[in-house]
C-alpha positions as CSV (number, residue, x, y, z in Angstrom):
1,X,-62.6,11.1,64.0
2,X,-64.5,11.2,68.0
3,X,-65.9,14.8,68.3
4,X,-66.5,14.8,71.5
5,X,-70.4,16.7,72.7
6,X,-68.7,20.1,74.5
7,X,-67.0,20.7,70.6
8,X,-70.1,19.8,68.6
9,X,-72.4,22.1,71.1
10,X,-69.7,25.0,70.6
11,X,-70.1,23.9,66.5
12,X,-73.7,24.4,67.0
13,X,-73.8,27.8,68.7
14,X,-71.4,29.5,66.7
15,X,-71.0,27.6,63.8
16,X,-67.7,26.8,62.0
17,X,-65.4,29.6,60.1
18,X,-65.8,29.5,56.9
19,X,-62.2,31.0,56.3
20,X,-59.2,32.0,58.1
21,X,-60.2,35.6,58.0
22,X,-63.7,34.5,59.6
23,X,-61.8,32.6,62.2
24,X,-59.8,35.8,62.8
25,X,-63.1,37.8,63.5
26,X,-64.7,35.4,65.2
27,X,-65.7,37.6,68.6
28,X,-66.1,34.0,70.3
29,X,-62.6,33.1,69.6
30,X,-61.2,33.7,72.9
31,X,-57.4,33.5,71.9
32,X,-56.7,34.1,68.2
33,X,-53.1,33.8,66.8
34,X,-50.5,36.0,68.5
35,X,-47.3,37.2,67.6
36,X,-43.8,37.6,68.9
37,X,-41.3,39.3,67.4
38,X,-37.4,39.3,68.4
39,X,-35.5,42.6,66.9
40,X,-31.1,42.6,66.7
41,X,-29.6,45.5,66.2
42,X,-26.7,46.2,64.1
43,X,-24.2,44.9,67.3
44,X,-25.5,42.3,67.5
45,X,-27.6,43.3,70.6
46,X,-31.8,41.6,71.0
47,X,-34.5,44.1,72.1
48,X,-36.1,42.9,75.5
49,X,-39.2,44.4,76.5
50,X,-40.2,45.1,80.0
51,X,-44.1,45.1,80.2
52,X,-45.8,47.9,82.3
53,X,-47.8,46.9,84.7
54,X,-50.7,48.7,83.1
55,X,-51.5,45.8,81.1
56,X,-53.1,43.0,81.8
57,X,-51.3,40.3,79.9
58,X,-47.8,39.5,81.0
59,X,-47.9,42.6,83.1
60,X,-44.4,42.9,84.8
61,X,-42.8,40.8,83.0
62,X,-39.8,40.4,80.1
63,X,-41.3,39.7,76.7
64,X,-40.1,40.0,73.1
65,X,-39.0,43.4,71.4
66,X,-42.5,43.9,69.7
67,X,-45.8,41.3,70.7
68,X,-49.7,41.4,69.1
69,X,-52.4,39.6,67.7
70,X,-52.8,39.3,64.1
71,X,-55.9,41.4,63.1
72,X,-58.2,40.9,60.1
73,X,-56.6,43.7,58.2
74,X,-53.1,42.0,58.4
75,X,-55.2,39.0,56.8
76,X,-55.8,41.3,53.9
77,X,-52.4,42.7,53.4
78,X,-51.1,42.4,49.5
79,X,-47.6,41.7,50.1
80,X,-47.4,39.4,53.1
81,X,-48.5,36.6,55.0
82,X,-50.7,37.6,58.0
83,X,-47.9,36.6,60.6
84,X,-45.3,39.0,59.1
85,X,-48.1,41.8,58.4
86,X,-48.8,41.7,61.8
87,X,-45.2,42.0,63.2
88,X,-44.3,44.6,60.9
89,X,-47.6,46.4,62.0
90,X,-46.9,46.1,65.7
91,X,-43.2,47.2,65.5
92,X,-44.1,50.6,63.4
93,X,-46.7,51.3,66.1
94,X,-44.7,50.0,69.3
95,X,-41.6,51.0,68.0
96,X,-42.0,53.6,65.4
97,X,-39.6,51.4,63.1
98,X,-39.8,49.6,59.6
99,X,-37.8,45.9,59.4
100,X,-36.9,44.3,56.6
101,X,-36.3,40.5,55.8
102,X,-38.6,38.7,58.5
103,X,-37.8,35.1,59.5
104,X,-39.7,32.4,60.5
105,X,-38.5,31.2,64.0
106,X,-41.5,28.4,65.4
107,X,-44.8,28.3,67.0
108,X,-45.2,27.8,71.0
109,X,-48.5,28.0,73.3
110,X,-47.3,29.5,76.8
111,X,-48.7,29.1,80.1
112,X,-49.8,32.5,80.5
113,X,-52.6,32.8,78.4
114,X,-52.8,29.1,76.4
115,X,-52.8,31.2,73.2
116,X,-51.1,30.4,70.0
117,X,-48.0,32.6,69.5
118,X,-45.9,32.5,66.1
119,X,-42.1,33.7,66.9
120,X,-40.6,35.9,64.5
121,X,-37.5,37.7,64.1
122,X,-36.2,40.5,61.9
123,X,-32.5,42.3,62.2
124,X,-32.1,46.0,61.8
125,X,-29.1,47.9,60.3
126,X,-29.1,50.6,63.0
127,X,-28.0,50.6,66.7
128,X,-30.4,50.1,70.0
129,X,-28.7,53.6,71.3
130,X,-29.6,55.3,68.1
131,X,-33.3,54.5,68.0
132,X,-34.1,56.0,71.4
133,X,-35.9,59.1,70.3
134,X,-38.0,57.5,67.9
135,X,-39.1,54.5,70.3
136,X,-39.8,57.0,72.8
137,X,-42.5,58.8,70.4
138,X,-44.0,55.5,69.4
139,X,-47.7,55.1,69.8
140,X,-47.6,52.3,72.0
141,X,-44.9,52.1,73.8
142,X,-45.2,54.3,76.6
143,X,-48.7,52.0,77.4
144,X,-47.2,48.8,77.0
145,X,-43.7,48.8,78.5
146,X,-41.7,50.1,81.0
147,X,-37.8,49.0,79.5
148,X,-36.0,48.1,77.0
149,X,-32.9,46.1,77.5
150,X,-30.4,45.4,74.6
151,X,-28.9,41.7,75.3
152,X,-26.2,40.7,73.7
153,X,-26.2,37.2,71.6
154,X,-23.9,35.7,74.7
155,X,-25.6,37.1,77.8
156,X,-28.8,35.0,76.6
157,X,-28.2,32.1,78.6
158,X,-27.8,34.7,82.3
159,X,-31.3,35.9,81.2
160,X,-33.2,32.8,80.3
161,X,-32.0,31.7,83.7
162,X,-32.6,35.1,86.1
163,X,-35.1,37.4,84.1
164,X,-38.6,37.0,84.6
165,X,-39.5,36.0,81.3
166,X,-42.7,34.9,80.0
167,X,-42.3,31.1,78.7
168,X,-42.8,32.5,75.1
169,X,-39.6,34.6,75.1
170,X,-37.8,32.4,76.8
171,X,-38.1,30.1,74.4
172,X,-37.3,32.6,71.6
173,X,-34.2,33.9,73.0
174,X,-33.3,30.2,73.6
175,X,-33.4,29.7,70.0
176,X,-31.0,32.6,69.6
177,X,-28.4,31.6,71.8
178,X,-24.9,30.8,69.9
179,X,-23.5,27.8,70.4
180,X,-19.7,26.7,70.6
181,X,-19.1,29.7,72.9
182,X,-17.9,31.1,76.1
183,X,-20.5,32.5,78.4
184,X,-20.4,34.3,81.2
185,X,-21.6,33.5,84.4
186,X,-22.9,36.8,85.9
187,X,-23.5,39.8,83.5
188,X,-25.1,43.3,85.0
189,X,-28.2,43.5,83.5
190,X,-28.7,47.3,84.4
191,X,-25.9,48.3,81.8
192,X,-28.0,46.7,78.8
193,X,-31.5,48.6,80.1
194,X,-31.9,51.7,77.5
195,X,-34.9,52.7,78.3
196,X,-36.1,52.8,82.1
197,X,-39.6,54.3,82.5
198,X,-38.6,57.7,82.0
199,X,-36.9,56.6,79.2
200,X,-33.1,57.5,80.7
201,X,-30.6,54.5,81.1
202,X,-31.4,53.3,84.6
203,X,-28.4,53.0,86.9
204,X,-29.5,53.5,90.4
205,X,-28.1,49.8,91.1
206,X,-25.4,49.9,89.6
């Protein structure tokens, strides 16, 4: 194996990990394993995040339901792998939620940070509608995002192609798409928003 000089100097100054929760620690790890994490309701319906402009990854754009970086505690957790401790972490503090049954959905690095990002998903037995007032007293969500839209499985497609995603859920909600069916050309994407930023349903285009 060629090491090449700029990876054995960055071996030498900070010497290699000794395990993965050393590697998670690391300080000098500029971009340590993310996570995204896709949320369906009961209808059928995927939780799209709009980020707020306060921060300063992604700011303005459409991500997953839930995103966040796996943390040397989820490392420790007794009853899960890191990935799924971390997205059941960042959903109870973003949404103010519990999920279930996670699955396993792929691994992509997007353009917008070059970071490693696993792509989870989890399905809840309750409606987007229902959950309002308990998203809206989540720890983090007022911070991090601005809207929530509930897309259904066979408007997908319309967002991929006219939302500004970031390339990481673009490619989740690509996975997601059904095939063998009908889909519209045009869908209003102001009637799936459930939460504008003063968390009422947001209709002044409509």
């Amino acid at each position: 194996m060629v090491v090449f000089p700029l990876i054995q100097h960055v071996r030498s100054a900070i010497g290699a990990p000794q395990s993965g929760l050393e590697t998670l620690m690391n300080q000098h790890l500029a971009n340590p394993l993310a996570v995204s994490v896709l949320i369906q309701d009961s209808t059928g319906r995927w939780g799209v995040a709009a980020r707020s402009r306060r921060v300063a990854v992604s700011s303005g754009q459409w991500g997953a339901t839930v995103a966040g970086t796996v943390s040397p505690h989820d490392a420790n957790a007794p009853s899960d792998n890191p990935v799924f401790a971390c997205a059941r972490r960042e959903v109870s503090e973003e949404l103010g939620i519990n999920i279930g049954t996670i699955t396993w959905d792929g691994l992509i690095i997007a353009r917008q940070k070059m970071q490693p990002i696993a792509l989870v998903s989890s399905r809840i037995n309750r409606q987007w509608k229902d959950m309002i007032p308990l998203i809206r007293n989540a720890r983090d969500w007022s911070f991090e995002n601005a809207a929530l839209y509930a897309i259904h499985s066979d408007h997908l497609r319309y967002v991929i192609r006219h939302a500004p995603l970031t390339d990481a859920a673009a490619y989740h909600l690509w996975l997601k798409i059904p095939s063998n069916r009908r889909l519209p050309r045009f869908i209003n994407l102001h009637d799936d928003c459930l939460i504008a930023p003063d968390f009422k349903r947001d209709t002044s285009n409509t």
